[in-house]
PLY file of the C-alpha trace (Angstrom):
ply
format ascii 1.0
element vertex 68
property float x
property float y
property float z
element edge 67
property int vertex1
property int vertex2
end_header
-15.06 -5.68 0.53
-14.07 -2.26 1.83
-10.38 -2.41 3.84
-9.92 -0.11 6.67
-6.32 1.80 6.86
-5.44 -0.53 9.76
-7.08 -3.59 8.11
-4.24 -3.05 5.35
-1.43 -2.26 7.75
-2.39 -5.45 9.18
-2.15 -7.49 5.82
0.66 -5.27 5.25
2.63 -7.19 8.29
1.32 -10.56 7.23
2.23 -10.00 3.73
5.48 -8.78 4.55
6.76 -12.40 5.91
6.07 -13.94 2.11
8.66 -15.29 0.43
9.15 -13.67 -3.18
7.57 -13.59 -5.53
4.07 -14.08 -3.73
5.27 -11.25 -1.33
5.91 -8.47 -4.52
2.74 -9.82 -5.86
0.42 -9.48 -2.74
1.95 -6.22 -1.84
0.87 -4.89 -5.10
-2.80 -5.87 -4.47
-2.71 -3.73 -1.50
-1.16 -1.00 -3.31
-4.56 -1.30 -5.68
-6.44 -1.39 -2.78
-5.38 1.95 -1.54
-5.81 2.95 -4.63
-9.30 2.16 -5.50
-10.55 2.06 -1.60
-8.71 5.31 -0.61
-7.74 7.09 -3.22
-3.78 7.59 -2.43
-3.22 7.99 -6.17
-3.66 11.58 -8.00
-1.71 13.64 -10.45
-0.25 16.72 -8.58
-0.94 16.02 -5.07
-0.95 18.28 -2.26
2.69 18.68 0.09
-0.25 17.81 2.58
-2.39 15.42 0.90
0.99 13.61 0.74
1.83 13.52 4.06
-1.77 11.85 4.90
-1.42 8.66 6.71
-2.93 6.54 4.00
0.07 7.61 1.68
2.41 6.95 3.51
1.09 3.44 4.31
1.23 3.39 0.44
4.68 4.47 0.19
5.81 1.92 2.45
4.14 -0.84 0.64
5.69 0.34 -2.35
9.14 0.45 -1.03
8.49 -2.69 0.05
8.24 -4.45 -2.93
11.59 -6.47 -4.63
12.30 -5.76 -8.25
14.77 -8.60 -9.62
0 1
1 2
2 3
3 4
4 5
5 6
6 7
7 8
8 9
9 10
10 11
11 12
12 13
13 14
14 15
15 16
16 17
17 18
18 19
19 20
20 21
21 22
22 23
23 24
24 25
25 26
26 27
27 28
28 29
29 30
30 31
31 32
32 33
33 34
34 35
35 36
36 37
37 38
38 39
39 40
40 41
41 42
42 43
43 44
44 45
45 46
46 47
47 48
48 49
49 50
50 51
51 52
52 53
53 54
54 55
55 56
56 57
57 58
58 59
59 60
60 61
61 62
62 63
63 64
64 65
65 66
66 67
């Protein structure tokens, strides 16, 4: 199944009220998903391939996530 940026943002906010460790776990999967689905990971990006809306969704995943 193919996620839209806003279907993500929405897991994103459903996701986000998980108690750890499910929450660091889930987040992660949308991390891949924005990955695979939208391609928010490259070696030497862009200043404005960086400031594209789908990575900063993935940047705020990604600070999202607990490390214990």
């Amino acid at each position: 199944m193919t996620y839209s940026l806003d279907q993500v943002r929405e897991k994103f906010v459903q996701v986000d009220k998980m108690e750890e460790p499910k929450r660091t776990m889930e987040l992660v999967a949308l991390m891949d998903i924005l990955e695979q689905q939208h391609g928010t990971l490259r070696i030497n990006p862009t200043p404005e391939f960086m400031a594209t809306e789908k990575v900063q969704l993935y940047r705020e995943i990604s600070n999202a996530r607990v490390f214990d």
